[in-house]
N, C-alpha and C positions, 0 to 999 in steps of 0.2 A: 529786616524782611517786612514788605508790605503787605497786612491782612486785609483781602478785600472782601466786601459785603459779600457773601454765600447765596451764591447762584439759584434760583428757585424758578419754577414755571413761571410763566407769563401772565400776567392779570390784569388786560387792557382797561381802559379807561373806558367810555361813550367817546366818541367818534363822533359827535354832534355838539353842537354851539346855541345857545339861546343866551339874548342879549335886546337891553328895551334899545340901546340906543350905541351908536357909535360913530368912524369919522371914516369918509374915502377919501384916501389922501392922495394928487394929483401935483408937478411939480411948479403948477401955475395957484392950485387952492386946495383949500378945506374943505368938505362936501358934509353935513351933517347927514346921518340914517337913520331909521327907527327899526323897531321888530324886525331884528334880526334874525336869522336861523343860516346856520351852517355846516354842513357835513360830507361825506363821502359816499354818494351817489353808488348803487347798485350796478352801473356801470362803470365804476370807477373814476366818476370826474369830481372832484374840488365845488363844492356849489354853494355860493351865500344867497340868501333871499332876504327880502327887506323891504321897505317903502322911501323913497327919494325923490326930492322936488322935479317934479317934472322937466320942468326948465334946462337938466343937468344930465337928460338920459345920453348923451353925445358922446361924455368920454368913456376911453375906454386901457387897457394900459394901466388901470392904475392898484394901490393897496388900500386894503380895510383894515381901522383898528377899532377892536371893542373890548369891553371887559363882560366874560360869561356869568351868567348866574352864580356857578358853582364855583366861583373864585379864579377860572383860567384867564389869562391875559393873553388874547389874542392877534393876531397877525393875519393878514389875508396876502400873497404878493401876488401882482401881477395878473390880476382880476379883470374883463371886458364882461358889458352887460348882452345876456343874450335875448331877453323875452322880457317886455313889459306888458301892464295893463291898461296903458293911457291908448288913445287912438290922436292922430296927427294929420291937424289939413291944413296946409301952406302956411306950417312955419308957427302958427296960431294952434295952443295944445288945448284939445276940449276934454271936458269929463271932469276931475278931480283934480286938486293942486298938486296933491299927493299921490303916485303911484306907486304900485307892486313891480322888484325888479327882483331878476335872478340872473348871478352873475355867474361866468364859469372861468376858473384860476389855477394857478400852477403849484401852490402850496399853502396849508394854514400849517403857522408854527403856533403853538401854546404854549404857556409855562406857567405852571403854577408851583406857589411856596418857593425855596432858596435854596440853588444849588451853586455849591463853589466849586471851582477848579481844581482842589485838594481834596474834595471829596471820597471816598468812595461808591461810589455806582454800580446798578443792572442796567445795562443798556443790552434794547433789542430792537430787532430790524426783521418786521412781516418779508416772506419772498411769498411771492405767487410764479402760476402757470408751470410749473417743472415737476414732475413727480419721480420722486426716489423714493430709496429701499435704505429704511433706519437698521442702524447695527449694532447697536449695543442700549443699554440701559446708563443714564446718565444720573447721579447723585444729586436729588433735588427735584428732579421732573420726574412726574407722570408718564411722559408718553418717551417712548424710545428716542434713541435720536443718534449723532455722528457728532465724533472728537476727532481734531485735524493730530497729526504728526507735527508738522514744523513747528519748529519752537518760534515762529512770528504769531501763528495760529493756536499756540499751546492751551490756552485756556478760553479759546473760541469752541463753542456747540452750537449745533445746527438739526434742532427739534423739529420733528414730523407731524404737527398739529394743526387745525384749521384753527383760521380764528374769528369771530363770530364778526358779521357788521365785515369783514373784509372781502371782499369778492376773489374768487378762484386762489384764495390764501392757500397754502399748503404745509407751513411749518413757519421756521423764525429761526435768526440768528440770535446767540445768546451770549455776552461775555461780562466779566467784574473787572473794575479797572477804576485808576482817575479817571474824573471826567474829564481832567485837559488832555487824558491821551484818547479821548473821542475826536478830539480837533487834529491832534501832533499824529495817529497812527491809521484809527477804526474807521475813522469816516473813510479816507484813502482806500481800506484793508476792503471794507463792505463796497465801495466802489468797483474795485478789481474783482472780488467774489460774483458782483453782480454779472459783469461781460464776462466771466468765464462761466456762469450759469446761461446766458444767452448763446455762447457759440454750443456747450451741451446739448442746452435742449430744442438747437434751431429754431429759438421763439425771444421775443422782445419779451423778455421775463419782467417784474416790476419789483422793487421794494417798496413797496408804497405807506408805509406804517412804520416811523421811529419813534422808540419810547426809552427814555433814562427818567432813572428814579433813584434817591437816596433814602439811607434807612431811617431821615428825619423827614421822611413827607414831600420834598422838592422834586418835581415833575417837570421833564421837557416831552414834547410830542410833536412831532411833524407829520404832516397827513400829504401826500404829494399825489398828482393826479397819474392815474396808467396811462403808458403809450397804449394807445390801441391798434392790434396787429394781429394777434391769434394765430401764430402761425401752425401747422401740421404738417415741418416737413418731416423728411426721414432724418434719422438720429445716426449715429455714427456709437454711439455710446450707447454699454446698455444699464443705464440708469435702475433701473427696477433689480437689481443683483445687488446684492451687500455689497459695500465693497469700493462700486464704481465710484461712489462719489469722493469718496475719502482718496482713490488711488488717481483720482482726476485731480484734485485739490491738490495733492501731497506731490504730485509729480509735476506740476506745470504753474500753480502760483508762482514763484520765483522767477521766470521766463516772461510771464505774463508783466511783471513790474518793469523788467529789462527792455521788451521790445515792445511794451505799450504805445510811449512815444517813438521810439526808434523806427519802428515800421507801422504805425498808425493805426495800431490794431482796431480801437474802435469804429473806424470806417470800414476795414476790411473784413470786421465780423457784421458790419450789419449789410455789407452788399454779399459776404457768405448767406447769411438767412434770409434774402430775399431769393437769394439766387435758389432756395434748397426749396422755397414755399412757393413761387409761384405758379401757375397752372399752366402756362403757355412755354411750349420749348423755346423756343427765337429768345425771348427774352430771358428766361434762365442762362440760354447761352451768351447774350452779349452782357449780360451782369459778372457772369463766371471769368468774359474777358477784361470787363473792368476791374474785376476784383486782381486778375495778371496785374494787368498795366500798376494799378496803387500798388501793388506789394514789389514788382519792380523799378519804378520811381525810390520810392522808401528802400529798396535794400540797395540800389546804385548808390546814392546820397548817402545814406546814414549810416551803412554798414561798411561799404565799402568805400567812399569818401571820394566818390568820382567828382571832376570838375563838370558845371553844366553850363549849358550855353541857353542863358533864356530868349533868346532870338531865333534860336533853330530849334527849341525845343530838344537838344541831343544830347545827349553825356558825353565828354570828350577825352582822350588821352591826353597823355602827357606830351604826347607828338603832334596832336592836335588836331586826328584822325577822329571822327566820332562813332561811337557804338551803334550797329544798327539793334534793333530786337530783339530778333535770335541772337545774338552772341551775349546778351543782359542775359538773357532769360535763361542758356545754357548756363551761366556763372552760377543764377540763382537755385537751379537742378543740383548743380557742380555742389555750391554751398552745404542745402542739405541733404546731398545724397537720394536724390532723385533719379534714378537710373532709368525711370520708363516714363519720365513725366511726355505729356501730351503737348506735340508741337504743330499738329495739322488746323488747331484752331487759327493759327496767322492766318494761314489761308482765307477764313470764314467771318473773323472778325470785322474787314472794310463790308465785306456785303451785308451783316447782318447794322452797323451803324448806318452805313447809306441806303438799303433798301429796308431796315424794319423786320428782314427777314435772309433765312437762307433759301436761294431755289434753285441753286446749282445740282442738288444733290437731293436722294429721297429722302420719303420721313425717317425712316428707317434708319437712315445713316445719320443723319442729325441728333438723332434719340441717343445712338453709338458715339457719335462726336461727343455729346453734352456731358456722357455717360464718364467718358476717358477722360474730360476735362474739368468735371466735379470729384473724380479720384483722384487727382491729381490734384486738387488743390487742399483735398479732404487731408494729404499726406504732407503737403509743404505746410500746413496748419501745425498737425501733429509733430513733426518734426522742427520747428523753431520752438514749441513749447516743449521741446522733450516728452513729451509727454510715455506714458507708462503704465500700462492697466489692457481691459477688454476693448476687444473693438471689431463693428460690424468688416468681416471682408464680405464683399460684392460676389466677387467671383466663387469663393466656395459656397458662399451665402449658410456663413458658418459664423458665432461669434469667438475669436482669438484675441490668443494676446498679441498685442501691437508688436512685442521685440521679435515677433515668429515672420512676419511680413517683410515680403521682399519688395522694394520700391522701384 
């Protein structure tokens, strides 16, 4: 039996880079820099500042490497400069040889000291933007927090803490493990935890802060920039109740690995949270019918293994007849037991892609259209994840448990 390092609160490092000198590396050259500074912006962006030959402000696309003061070995990937000090008149650079630039990038990796593969590890992963409700007291931490059921998740915790220097941080993922099953499981696991915290909380959630450590001193940390998005739509879940998260987690992780690629879930949740945030009906609704069309596409194809005809764009029989819309779409009902799903958007879908809008019909009824066809998609969601716990109903404007609902 493997004993692994003993789980303990989180103890971040600085979040910042200082460095005399270092290299932007480009896959045509070498770029020497000086006065360095590196960190994670209060807005959430990746930011290195530095001084670099003039002559060189042009690329953009590329990675920084330096070694920090305090011993970390740095990585910048995928860096463009956004704001220099020099001034430019046709071509000919006046002022200084040397200017001040600030770049904005997609990730700084760090490592400091020596971590092997066999090691034992803490590894943790900052979430931001989602607020939940901690359930229990966890062995080793301070602040409350939530321990998953499935035994994928068995020694996975998920702590209710801010963490300092991280913007709209809310808590952390926390688990002991080798470090090579960070590569072979966690990374994958925290991947999946992340899109299933984004379709909860109808927001581009972030993990923007990983940190592994072993009990001899060896540090990895990845600092990664936020999508920025802030959403406020309405929730379907209600997060703030013990409980929720765990009976969200415990019920629909497994579903979620299955039909990830199968039905392409990550596009289909992020035109779900657009559709549930934006302010203007028209386009809530023609997102709501995009989001149709992708989850029918993906379940004709991958679930059900229809022939397509990439010339007609159709699905075809075996006779060689093609499926029109409605009869995909009644399968996909048929599938998960959709008995009332919403079929009068066909109607509304050509006019709202060719005119921008609907104006056959009042506001009022569009409101009702959008209404019947954001439930209905709230429930073809719910039911490929199986999912199993609380859930907003509309109509009694009550919160229930999901297996009481009638579809």
């Amino acid at each position: 039996m493997v004993c692994y390092t003993a789980l303990e609160e989180l103890r971040l490092p600085e979040l910042s880079f200082l460095s005399a000198s270092g290299i932007i590396k480009t896959p045509e050259k070498e770029i020497p820099i000086s006065g360095i500074f590196a960190s994670l912006s209060e807005n959430g962006d990746v930011v290195i500042e530095g001084k670099i030959s003039a002559g060189h402000l042009e690329i953009n696309n590329f990675d920084i490497e330096f070694q920090d003061r305090n011993g970390w070995k740095v990585t910048g990937k995928k860096f463009s400069i956004f704001q220099e000090s020099g001034a430019f008149v046709a071509g000919a650079v006046s002022g200084p040889h040397f200017v001040a630039f600030k770049a904005k990038g997609w990730k700084l990796i760090a490592d400091r000291g020596e971590i092997s593969n066999d090691d034992e590890v803490n590894i943790y992963y900052i979430i931001t933007d989602i607020k939940f409700a901690s359930e229990r007291r966890i062995p080793g931490f301070i602040e409350p927090g939530i321990k998953f059921s499935l035994d994928k998740l068995n020694n996975l915790v998920l702590i209710r803490s801010e963490a300092l220097h991280v913007p709209l941080s809310v808590g952390y993922f926390a688990v002991s493990d080798e470090f090579s099953n960070y590569g072979r499981k966690w990374e994958n696991y925290l991947d999946i935890l992340q899109l299933m915290f984004r379709f909860a909380a109808t927001d581009f959630i972030n993990l923007p802060v990983l940190y592994i450590k072993n009990r001899n001193g060896g540090e990895h940390l990845e600092i990664t920039a936020y999508i920025e998005y802030g959403g406020r739509g309405s929730k379907i879940f209600y997060l703030s109740y013990p409980g929720s998260i765990s009976d969200f987690v415990n019920s629909t992780f497994d579903q979620f690995i299955l039909m990830r690629e199968k039905l392409d879930l990550d596009k289909l949740i992020m035109y779900y949270i657009m559709m549930r945030n934006t302010g203007f009906v028209d386009n809530s609704y023609l997102l709501g019918c995009i989001f149709i069309e992708g989850l029918k596409y993906s379940f004709a194809k991958n679930i059900k293994n229809y022939g397509y005809d990439n010339t007609k764009h159709k699905f075809i029989r075996s006779t060689g007849v093609s499926y029109n819309f409605r009869e995909l779409l009644q399968e996909l009902y048929d599938e998960y037991h959709i008995r009332h799903g919403s079929t009068s958007f066909i109607r509304y879908r050509n006019e709202v892609v060719h005119e921008g809008k609907i104006s056959s019909i009042s506001f009022d009824d569009i409101l009702r259209e959008k209404m019947e066809l954001q439930i209905t998609i709230d429930h073809l969601l719910l039911k490929i994840l199986k999912y199993n716990g609380l859930y907003w109903d509309r109509p009694s404007r009550e919160w229930v448990d999901y297996s009481s609902i009638t579809t």
